[in-house]
C-alpha positions as a printed NumPy array, in Angstrom:
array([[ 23.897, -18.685,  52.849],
       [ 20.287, -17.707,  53.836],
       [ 21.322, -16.572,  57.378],
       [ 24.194, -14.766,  55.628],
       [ 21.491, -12.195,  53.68 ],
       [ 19.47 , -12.536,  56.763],
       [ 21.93 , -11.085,  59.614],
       [ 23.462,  -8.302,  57.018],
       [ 20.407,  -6.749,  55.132],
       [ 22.671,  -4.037,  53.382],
       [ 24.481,  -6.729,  52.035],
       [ 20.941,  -8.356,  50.589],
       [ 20.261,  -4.815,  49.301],
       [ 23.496,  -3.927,  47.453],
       [ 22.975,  -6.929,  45.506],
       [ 19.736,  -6.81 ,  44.318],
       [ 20.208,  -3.275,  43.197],
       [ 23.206,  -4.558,  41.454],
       [ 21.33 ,  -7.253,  39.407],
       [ 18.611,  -4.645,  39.001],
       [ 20.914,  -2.639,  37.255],
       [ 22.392,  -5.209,  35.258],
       [ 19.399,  -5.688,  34.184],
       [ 18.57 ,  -2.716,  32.708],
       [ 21.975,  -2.585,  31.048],
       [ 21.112,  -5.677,  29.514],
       [ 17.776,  -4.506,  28.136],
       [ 18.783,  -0.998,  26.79 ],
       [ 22.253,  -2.761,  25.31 ],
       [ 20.224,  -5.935,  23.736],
       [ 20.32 ,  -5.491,  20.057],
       [ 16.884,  -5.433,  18.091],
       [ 18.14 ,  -8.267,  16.115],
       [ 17.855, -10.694,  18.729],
       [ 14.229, -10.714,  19.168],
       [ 11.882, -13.094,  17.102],
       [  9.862, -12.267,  14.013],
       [  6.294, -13.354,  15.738],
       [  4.838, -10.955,  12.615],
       [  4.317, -13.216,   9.349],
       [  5.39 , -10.672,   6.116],
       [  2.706,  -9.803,   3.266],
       [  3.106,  -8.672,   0.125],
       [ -0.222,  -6.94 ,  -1.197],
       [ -1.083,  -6.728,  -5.158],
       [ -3.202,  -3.559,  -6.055],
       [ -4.994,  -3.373,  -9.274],
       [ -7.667,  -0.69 , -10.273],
       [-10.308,  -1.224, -12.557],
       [-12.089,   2.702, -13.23 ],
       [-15.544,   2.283, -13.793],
       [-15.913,  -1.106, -12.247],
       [-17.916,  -2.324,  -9.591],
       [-16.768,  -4.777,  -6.545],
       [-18.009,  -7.564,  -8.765],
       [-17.027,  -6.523, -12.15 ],
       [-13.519,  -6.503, -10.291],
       [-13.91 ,  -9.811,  -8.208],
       [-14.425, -11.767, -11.589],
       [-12.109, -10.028, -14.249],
       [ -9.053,  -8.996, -11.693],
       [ -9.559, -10.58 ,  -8.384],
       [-10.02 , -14.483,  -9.68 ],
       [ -7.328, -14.212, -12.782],
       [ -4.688, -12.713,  -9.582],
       [ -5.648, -15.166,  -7.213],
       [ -4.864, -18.194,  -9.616],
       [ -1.648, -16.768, -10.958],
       [ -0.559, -15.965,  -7.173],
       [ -1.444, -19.01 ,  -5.701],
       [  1.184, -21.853,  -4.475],
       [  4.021, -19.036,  -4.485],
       [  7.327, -20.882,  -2.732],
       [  6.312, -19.687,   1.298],
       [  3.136, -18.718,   1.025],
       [  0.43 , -19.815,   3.917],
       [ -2.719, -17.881,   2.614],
       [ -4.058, -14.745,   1.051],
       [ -6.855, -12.99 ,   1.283],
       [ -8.621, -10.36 ,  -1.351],
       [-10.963,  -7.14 ,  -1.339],
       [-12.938,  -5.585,  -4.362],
       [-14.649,  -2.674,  -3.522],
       [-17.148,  -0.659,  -5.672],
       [-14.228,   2.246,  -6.764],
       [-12.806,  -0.39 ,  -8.967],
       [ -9.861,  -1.209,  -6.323],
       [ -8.743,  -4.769,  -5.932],
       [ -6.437,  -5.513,  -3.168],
       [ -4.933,  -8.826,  -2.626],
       [ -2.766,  -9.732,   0.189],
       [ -0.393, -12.567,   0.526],
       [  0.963, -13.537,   3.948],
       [  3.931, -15.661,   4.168],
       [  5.595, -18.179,   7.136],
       [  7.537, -16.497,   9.531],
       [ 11.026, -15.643,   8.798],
       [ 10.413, -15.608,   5.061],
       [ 12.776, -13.168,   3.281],
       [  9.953, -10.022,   2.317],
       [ 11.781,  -9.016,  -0.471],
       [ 12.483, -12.082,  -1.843],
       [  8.475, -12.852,  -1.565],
       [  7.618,  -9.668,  -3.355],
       [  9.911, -10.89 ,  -6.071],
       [  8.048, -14.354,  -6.307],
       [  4.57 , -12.399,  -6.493],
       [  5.431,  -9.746,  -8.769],
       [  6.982, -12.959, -11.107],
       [  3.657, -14.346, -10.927],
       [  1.508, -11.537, -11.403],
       [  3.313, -11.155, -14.617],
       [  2.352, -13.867, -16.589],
       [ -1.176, -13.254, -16.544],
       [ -0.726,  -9.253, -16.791],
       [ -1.952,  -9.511, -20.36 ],
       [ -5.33 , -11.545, -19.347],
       [ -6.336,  -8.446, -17.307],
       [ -8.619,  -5.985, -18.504],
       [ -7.257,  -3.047, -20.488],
       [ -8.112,  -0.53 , -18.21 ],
       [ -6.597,  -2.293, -15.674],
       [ -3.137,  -3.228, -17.63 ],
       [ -3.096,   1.192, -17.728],
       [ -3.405,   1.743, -14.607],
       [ -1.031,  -0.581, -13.261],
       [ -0.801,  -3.608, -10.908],
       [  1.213,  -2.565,  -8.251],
       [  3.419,  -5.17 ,  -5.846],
       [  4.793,  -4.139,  -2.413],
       [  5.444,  -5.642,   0.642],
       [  4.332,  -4.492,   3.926],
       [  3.82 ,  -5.293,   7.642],
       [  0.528,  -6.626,   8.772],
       [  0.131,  -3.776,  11.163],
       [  0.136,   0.449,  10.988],
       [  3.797,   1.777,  12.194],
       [  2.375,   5.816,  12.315],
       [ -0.825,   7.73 ,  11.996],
       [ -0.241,  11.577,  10.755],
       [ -3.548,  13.954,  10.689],
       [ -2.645,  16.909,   8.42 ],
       [ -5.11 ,  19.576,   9.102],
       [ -5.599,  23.037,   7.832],
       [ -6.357,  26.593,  10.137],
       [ -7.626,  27.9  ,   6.857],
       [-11.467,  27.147,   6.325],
       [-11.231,  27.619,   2.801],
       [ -9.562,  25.082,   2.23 ],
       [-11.669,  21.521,   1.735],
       [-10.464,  17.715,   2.317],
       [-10.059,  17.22 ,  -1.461],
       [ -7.642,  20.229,  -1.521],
       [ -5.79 ,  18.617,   1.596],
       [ -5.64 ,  15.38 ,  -0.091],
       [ -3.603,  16.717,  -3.054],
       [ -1.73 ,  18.223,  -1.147],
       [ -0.217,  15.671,   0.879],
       [ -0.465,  13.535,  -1.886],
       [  2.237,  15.784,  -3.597],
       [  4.268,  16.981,  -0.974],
       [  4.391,  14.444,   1.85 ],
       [  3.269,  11.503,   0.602],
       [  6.336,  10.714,  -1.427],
       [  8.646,  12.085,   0.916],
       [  7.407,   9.072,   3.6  ],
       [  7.681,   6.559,   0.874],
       [ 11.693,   7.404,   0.343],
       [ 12.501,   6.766,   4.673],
       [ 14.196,   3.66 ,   4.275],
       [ 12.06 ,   0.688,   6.425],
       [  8.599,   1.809,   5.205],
       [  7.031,  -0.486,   2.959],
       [  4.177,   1.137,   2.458],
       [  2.337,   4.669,   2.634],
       [ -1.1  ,   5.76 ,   1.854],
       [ -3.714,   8.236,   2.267],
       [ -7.31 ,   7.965,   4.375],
       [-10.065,  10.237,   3.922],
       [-10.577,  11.477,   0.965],
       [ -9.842,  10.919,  -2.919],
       [ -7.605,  12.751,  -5.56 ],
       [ -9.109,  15.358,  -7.883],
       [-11.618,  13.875, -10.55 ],
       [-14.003,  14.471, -13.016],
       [-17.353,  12.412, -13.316],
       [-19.406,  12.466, -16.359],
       [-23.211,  11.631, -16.488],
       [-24.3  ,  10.397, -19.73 ],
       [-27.794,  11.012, -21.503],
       [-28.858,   7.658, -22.891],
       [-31.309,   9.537, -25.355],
       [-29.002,  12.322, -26.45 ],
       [-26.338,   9.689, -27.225],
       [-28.868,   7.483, -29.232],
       [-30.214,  10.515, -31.194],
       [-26.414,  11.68 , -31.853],
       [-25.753,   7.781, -32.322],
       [-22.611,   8.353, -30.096],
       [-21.485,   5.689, -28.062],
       [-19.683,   5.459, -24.473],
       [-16.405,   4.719, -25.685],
       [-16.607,   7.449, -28.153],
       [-17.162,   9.912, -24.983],
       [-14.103,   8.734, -23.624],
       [-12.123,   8.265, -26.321],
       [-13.154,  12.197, -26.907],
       [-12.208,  13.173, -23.396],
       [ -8.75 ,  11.327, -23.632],
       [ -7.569,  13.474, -26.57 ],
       [ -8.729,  16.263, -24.845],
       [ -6.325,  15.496, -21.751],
       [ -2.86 ,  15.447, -23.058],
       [  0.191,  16.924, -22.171],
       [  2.581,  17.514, -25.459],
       [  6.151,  18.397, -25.175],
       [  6.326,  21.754, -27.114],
       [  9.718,  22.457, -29.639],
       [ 12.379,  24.082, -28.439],
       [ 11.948,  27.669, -28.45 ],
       [ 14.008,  29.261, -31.729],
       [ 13.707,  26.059, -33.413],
       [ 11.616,  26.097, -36.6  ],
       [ 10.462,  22.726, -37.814]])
């Protein structure tokens, strides 16, 4: 057989090019669905505690999470961040070939039964359960030609208008925004002027809160 692809090289030729191209068939026609899952799923639990430092948040959100969360059916460890914004993020890998739906169902289940030992700040804001893949799918950079306009102003913007629109493709888990943070309003406090008006902090933001409400007006032409 060896002298055979010695004496006729054109034979040797025409049939390596045709396993070369079966190859390629093979590898263009294989189905995604028959490689492995070598990436372990995650579900991540995200909490925010306004006001709070990475501590404040370690102790009242992190530990009471962690505890609840822990021992889930297919879980292989976690891992957890509290930073000093008041955002808690806990993440929960699981073994490979675990159903990530199904594992977001078993956190979210468990995050519930302690929802009510969280603080009430917290319990407003929401704890929020997705799953996601360990690693980033797509970077976009949305820039602006106008110099008027600042990275706050291109935050909200995205925010509105693109942001949502990513998180409704079906496949993505999860979407977020880098850089910088939404519109807010921080108050500084005068310890003496609130001692010699005997006005509390709570009182400040209780005031502020009434102060940032959206009512439904009547219907117009209806008298009430």
């Amino acid at each position: 057989m060896f002298d055979t692809f010695i004496r006729r090289p054109v034979l040797s030729l025409v049939i390596s090019l045709f396993i070369v191209l079966l190859g390629l068939l093979a590898l263009f026609g294989l189905p995604v669905t028959q490689f492995p899952d070598i990436v372990p799923p995650s579900v991540t639990v995200t909490a925010k505690y306004t006001g709070a430092n990475a501590e404040v948040c370690a102790n009242a959100v992190a530990i009471p999470l962690e505890r609840a969360i822990n021992g889930v059916p297919g879980m292989t460890y976690m891992t957890s961040v509290s930073s000093n914004n008041g955002t808690t993020l806990i993440t929960i890998f699981f073994k490979v070939g675990t159903d990530p739906d199904q594992a977001a169902v078993n956190v979210q289940n468990r995050v519930s039964t302690i929802i009510d030992e969280l603080p009430e700040e917290v319990i407003k804001a929401g704890v929020t359960t997705e799953k996601e893949v360990n690693s980033m799918l797509l970077y976009l950079n949305v820039m602006s030609e106008d110099s008027t306009l600042d990275e706050n102003f291109i935050y909200n913007f995205a925010d509105i208008n693109v942001l949502k629109e990513l998180k409704r493709i079906d496949g993505v888990g999860f979407a977020e925004i880098m850089g910088a943070k939404e519109y807010a309003m921080r108050v500084w406090l005068q310890p003496d002027r609130m001692l010699a008006y005997n006005v509390s902090a709570d009182e400040v933001v209780q005031a502020i809160r009434r102060q940032n409400i959206e009512a439904a007006p009547v219907k117009q032409g209806e008298l009430r």
